[in-house]
SELO-948091 format. One record per residue (C-alpha): x, y, z; residue in one letter; residue number from 1. Coordinates in pm, 1 decimal, padded with zeros to 6 digits. Layout:
<rec><c1>X</c1><c2>Y</c2><c3>Z</c3><res>A</res><n>NUM</n></rec>
...
This chain:
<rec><c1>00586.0</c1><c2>04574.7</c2><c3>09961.6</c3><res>X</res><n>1</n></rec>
<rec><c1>00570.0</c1><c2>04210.4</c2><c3>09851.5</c3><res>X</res><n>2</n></rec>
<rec><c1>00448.9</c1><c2>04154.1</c2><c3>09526.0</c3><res>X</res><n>3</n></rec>
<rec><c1>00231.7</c1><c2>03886.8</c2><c3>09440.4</c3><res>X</res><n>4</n></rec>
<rec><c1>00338.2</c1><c2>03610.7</c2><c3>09087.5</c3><res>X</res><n>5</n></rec>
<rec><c1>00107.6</c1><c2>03480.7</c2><c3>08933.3</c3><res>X</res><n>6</n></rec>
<rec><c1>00096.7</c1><c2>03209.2</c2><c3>08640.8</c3><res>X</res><n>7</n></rec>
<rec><c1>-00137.9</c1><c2>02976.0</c2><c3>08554.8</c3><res>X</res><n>8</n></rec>
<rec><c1>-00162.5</c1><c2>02761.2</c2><c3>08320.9</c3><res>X</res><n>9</n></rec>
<rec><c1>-00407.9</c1><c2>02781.6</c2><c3>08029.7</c3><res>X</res><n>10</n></rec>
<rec><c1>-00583.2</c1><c2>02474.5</c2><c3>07923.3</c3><res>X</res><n>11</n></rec>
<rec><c1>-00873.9</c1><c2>02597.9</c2><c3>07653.3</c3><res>X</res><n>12</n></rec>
<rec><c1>-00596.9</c1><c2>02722.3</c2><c3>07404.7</c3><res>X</res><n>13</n></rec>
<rec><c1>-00714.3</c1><c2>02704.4</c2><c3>07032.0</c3><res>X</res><n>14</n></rec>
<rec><c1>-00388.2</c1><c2>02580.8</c2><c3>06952.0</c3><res>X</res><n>15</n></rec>
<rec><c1>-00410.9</c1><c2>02500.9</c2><c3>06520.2</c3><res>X</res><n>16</n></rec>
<rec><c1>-00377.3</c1><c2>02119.0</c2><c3>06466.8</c3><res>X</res><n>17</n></rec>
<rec><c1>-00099.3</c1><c2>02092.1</c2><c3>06239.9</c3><res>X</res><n>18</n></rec>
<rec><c1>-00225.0</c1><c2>01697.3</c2><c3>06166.0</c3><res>X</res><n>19</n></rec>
<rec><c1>-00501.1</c1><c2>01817.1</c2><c3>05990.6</c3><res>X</res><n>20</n></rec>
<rec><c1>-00286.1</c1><c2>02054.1</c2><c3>05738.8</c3><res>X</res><n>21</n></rec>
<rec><c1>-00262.1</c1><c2>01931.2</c2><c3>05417.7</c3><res>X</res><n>22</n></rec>
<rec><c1>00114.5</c1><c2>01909.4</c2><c3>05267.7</c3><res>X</res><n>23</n></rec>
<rec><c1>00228.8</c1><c2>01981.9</c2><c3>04905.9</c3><res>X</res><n>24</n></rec>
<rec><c1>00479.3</c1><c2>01746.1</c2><c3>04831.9</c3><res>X</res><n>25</n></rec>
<rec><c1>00767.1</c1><c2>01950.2</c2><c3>04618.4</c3><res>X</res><n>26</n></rec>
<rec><c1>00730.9</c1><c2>01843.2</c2><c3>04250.1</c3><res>X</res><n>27</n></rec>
<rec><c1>00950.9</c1><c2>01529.7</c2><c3>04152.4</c3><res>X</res><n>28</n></rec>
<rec><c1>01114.7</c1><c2>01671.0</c2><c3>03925.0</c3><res>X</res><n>29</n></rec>
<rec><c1>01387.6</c1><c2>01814.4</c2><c3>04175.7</c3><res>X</res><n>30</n></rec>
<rec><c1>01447.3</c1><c2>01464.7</c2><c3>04290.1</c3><res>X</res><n>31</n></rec>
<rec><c1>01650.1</c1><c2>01414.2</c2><c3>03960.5</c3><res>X</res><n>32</n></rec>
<rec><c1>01885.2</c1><c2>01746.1</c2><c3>04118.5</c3><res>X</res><n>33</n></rec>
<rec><c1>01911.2</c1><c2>01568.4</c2><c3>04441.3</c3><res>X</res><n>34</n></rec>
<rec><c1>02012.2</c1><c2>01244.2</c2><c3>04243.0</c3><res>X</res><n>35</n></rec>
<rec><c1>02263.8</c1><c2>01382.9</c2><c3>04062.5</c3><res>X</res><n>36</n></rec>
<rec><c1>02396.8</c1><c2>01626.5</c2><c3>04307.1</c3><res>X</res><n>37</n></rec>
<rec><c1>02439.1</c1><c2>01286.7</c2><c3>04567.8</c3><res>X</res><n>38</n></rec>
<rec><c1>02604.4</c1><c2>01130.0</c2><c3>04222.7</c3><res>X</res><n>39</n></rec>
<rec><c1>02864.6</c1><c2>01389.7</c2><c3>04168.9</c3><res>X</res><n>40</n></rec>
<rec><c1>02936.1</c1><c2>01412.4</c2><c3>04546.9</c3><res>X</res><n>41</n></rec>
<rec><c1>03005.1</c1><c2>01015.6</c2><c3>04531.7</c3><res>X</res><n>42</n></rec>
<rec><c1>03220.4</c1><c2>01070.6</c2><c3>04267.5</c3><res>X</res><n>43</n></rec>
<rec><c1>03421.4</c1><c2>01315.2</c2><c3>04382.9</c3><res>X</res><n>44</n></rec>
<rec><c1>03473.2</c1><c2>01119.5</c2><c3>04708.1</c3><res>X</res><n>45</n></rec>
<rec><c1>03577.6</c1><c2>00801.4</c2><c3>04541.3</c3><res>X</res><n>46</n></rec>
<rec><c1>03830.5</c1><c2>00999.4</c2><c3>04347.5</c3><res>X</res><n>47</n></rec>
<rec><c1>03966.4</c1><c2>01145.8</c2><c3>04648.5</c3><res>X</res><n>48</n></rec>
<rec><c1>03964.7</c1><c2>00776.5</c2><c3>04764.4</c3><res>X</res><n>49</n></rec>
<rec><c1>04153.7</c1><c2>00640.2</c2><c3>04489.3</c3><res>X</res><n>50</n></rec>
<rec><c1>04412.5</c1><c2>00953.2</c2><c3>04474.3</c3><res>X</res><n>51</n></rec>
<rec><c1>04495.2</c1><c2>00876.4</c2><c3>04826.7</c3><res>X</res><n>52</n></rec>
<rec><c1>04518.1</c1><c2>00508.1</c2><c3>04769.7</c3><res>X</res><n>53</n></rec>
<rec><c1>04755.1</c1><c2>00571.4</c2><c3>04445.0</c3><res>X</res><n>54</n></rec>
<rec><c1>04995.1</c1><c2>00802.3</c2><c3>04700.1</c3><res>X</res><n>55</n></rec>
<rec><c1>04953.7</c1><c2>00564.6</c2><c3>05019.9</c3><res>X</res><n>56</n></rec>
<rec><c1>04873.7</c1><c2>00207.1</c2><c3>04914.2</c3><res>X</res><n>57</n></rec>
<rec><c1>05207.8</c1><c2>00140.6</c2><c3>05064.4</c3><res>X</res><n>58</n></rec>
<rec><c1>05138.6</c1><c2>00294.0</c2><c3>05403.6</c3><res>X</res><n>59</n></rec>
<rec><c1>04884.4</c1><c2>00080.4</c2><c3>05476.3</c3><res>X</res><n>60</n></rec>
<rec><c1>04756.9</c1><c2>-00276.9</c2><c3>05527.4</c3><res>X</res><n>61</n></rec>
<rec><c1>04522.7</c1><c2>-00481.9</c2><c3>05259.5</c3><res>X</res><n>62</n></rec>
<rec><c1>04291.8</c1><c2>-00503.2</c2><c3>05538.2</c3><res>X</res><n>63</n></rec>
<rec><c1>04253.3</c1><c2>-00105.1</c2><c3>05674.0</c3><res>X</res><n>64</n></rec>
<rec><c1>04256.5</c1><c2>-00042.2</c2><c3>05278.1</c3><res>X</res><n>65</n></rec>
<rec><c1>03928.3</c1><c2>-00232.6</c2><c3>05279.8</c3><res>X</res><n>66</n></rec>
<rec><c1>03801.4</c1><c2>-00159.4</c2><c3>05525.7</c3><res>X</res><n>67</n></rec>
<rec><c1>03808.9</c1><c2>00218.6</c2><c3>05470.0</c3><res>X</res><n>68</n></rec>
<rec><c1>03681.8</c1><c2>00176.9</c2><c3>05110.3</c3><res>X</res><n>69</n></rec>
<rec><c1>03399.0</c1><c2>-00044.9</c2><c3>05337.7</c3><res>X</res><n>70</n></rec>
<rec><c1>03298.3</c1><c2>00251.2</c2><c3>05513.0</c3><res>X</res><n>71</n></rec>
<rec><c1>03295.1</c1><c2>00497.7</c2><c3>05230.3</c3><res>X</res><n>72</n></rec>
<rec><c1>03044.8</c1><c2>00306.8</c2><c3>05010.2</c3><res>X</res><n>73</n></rec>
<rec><c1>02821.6</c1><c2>00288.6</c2><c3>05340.7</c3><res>X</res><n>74</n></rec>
<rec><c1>02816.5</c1><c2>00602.3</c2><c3>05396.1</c3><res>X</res><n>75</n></rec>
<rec><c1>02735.1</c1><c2>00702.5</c2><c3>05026.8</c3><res>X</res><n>76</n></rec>
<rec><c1>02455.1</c1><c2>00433.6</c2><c3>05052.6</c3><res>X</res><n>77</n></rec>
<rec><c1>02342.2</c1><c2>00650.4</c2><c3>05386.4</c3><res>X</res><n>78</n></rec>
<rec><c1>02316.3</c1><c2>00959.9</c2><c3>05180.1</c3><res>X</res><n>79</n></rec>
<rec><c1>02144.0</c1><c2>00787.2</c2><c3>04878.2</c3><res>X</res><n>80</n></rec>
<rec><c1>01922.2</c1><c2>00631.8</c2><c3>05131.1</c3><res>X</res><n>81</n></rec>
<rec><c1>01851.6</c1><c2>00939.9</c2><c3>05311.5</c3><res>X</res><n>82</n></rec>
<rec><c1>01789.0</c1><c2>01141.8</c2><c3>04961.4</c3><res>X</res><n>83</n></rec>
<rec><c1>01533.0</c1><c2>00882.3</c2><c3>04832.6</c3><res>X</res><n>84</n></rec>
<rec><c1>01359.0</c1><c2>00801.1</c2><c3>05178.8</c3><res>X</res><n>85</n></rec>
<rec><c1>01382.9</c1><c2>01197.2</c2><c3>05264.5</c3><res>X</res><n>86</n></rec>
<rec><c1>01230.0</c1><c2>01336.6</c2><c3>04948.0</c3><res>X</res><n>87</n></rec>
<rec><c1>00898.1</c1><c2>01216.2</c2><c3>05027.7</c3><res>X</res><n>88</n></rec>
<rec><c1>00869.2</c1><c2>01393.3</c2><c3>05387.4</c3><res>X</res><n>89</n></rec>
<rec><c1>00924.4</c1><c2>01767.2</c2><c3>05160.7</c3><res>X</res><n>90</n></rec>
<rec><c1>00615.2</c1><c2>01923.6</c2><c3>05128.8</c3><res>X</res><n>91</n></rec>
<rec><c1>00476.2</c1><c2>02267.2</c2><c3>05196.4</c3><res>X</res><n>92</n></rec>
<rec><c1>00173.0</c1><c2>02445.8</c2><c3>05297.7</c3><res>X</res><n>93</n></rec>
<rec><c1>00069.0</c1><c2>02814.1</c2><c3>05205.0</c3><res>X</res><n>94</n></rec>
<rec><c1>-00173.6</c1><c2>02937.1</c2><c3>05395.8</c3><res>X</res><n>95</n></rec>
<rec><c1>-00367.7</c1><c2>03303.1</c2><c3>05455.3</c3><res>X</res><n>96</n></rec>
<rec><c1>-00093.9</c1><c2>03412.5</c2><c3>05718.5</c3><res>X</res><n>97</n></rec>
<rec><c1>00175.2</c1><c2>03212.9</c2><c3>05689.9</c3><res>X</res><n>98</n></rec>
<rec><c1>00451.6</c1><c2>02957.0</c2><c3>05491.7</c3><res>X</res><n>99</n></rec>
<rec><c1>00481.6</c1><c2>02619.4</c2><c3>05593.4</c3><res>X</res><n>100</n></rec>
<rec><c1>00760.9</c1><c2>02346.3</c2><c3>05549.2</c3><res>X</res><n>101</n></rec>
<rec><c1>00803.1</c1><c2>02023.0</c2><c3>05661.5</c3><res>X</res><n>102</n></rec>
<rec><c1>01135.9</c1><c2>01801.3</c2><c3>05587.4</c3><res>X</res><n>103</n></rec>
<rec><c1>01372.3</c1><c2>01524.9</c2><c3>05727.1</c3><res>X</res><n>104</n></rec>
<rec><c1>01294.6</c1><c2>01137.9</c2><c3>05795.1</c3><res>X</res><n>105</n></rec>
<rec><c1>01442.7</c1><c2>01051.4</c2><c3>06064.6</c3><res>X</res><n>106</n></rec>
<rec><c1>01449.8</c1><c2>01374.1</c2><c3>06217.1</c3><res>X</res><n>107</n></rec>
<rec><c1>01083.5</c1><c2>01579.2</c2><c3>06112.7</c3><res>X</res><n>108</n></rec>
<rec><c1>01115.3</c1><c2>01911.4</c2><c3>06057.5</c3><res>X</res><n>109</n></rec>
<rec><c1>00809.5</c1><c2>02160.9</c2><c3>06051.3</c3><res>X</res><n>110</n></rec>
<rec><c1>00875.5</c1><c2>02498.9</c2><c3>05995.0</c3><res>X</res><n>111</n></rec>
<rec><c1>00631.4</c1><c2>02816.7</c2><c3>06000.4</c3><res>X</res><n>112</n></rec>
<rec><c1>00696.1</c1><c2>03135.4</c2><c3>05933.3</c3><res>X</res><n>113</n></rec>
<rec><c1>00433.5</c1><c2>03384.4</c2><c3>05959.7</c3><res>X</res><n>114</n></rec>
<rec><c1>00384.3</c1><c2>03653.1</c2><c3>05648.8</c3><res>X</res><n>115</n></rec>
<rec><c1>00427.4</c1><c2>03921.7</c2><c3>05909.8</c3><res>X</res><n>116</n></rec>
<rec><c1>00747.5</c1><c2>03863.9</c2><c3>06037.9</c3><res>X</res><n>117</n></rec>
<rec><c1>00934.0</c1><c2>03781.7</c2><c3>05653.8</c3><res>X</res><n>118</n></rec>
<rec><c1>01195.9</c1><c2>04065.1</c2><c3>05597.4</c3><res>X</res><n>119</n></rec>
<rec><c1>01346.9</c1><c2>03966.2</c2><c3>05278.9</c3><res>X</res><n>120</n></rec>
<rec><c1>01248.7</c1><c2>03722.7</c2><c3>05006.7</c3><res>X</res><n>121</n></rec>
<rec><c1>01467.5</c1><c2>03558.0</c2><c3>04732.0</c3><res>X</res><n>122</n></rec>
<rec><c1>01375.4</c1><c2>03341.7</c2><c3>04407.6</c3><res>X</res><n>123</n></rec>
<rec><c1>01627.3</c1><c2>03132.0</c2><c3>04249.6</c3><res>X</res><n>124</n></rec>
<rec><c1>01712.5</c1><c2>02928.7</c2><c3>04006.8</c3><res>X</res><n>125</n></rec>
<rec><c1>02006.1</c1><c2>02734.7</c2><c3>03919.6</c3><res>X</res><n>126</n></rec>
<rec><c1>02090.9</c1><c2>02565.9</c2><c3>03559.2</c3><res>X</res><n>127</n></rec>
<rec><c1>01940.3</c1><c2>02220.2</c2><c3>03611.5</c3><res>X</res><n>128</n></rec>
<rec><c1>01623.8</c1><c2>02371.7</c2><c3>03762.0</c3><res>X</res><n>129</n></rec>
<rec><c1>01605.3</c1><c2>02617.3</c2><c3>03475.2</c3><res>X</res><n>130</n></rec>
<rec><c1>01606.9</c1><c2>02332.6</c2><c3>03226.7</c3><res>X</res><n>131</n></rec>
<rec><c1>01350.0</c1><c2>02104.6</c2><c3>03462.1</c3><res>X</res><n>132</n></rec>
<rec><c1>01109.3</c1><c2>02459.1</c2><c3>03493.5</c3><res>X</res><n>133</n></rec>
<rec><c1>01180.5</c1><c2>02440.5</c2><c3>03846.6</c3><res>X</res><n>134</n></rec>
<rec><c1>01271.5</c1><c2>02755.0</c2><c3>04125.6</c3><res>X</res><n>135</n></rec>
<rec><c1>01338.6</c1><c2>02796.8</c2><c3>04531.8</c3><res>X</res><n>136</n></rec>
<rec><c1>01200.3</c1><c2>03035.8</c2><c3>04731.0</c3><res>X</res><n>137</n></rec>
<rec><c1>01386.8</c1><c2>03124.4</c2><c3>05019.1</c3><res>X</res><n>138</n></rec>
<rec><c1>01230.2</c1><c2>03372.7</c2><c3>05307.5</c3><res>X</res><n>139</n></rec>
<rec><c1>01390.4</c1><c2>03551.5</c2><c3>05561.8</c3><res>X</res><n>140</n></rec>
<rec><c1>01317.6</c1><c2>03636.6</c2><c3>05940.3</c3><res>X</res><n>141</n></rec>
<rec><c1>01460.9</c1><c2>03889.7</c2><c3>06150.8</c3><res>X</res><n>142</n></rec>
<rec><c1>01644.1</c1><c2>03757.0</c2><c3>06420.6</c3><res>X</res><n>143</n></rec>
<rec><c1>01849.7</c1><c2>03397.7</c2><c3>06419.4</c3><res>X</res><n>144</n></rec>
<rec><c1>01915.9</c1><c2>03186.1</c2><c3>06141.7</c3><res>X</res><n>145</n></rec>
<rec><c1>01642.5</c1><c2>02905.9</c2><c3>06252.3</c3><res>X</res><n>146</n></rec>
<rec><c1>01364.6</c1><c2>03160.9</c2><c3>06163.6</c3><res>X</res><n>147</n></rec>
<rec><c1>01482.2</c1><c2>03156.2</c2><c3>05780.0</c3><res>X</res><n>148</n></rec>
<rec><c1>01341.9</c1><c2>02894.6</c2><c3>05567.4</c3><res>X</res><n>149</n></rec>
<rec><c1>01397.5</c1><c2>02740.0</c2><c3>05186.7</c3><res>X</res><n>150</n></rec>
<rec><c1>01201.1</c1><c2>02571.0</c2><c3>04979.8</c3><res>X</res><n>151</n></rec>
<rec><c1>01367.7</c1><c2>02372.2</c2><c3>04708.3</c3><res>X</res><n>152</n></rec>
<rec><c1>01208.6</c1><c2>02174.2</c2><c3>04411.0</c3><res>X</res><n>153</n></rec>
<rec><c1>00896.0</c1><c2>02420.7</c2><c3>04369.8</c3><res>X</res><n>154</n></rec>
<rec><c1>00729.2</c1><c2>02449.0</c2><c3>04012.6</c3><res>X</res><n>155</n></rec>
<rec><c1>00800.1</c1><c2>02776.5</c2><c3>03837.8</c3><res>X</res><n>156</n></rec>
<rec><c1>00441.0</c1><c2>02904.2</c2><c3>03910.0</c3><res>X</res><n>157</n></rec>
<rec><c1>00420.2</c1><c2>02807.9</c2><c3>04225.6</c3><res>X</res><n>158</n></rec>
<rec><c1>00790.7</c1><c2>02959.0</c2><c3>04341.1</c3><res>X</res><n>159</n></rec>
<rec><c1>00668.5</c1><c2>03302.4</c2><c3>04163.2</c3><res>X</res><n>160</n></rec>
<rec><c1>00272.7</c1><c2>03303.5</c2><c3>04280.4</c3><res>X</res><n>161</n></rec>
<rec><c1>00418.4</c1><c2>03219.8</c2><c3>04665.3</c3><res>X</res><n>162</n></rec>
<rec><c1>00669.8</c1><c2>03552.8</c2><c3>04601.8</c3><res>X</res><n>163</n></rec>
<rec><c1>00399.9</c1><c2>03756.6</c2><c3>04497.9</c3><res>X</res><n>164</n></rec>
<rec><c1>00150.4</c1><c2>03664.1</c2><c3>04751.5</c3><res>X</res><n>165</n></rec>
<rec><c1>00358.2</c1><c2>03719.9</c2><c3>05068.7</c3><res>X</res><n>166</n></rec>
<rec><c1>00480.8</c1><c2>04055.7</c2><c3>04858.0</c3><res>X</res><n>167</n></rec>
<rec><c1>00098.7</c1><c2>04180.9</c2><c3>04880.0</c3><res>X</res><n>168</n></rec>
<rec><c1>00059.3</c1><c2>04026.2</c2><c3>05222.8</c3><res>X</res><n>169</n></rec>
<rec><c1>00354.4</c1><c2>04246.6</c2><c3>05302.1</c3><res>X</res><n>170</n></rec>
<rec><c1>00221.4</c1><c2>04517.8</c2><c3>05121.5</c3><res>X</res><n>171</n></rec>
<rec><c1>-00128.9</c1><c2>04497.4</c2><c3>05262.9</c3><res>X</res><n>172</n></rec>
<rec><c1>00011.3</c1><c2>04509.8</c2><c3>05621.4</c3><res>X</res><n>173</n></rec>
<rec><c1>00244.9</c1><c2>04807.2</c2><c3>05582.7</c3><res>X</res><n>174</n></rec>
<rec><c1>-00053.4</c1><c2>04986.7</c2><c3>05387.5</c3><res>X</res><n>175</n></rec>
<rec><c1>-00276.1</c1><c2>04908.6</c2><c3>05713.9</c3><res>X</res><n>176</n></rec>
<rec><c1>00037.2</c1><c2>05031.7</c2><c3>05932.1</c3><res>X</res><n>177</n></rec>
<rec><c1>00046.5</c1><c2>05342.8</c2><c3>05768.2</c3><res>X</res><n>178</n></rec>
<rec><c1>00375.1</c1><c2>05237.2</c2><c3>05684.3</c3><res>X</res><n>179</n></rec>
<rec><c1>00323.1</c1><c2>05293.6</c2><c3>05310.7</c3><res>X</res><n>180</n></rec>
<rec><c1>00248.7</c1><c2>05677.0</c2><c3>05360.1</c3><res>X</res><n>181</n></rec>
């Protein structure tokens, strides 16, 4: 018996045009975290820079010395760069079914993650973002770790009104399920 494969392909999708969404940039007020988070890192990495030069200044030449200390500062410049440049490609979208979140500038991320397939949700809030009112939501997907997604930098309302609505989206679906019985 030979069976017979087919697959064609589908041309009159109504695939959602993702251009058209409209973005929430994260507020600007976690752009001071990211600041002083790329701050303290620099710091700590130019300490580590001068400990090693106090120890091995001896080992080597003026030249690799300067070199080295050359490519540190680039590469803090890179990551001040990227921070500044970067912050303006976070935004998010929350729409009927779904969470969406787009990051990165020279690599553009856009995440979705539909209500119906969150498992877990978590709020946070660390120190600084306490005193600048701010929170991040973070949702979780069954399956692999790409699926999970985190919004930093959100307003306090906005972190806890996002948590509540997936919560009843959640709710609403396990109610229809018969789930909640």
């Amino acid at each position: 018996m030979e069976q017979k494969f087919d697959n064609k392909q589908l041309f009159d999708l109504e695939i959602p045009d993702f251009e058209d969404l409209e973005l929430i940039p994260v507020s600007s007020k976690y752009f001071n975290i990211i600041v002083l988070n790329n701050i303290l890192f620099s710091l700590f990495v130019l300490a580590g820079f001068s400990v090693a030069y106090f120890f091995f200044r001896h080992i080597f030449s003026l030249p690799q010395i300067w070199i080295s200390f050359t490519v540190l500062v680039l590469l803090i410049a890179y990551f001040f760069l990227n921070a500044v440049i970067g912050f303006k490609y976070r935004k998010y979208a929350v729409r009927e079914n779904d969470l969406v979140y787009q990051q990165g500038w020279l690599k553009r991320t856009l995440i979705i993650v539909p209500f119906n397939r969150i498992q877990h949700i978590k709020v946070e809030q660390g120190w600084l973002s306490k005193i600048l009112k701010l929170k991040s939501i973070s949702v979780f997907t069954s399956g692999v770790d790409s699926g999970d997604l985190s919004i930093k930098g959100l307003p306090e309302e906005t972190a806890e009104g996002i948590n509540d609505l997936i919560l009843k989206n959640i709710k609403a679906e396990n109610d229809d399920d018969g789930a909640g019985a």
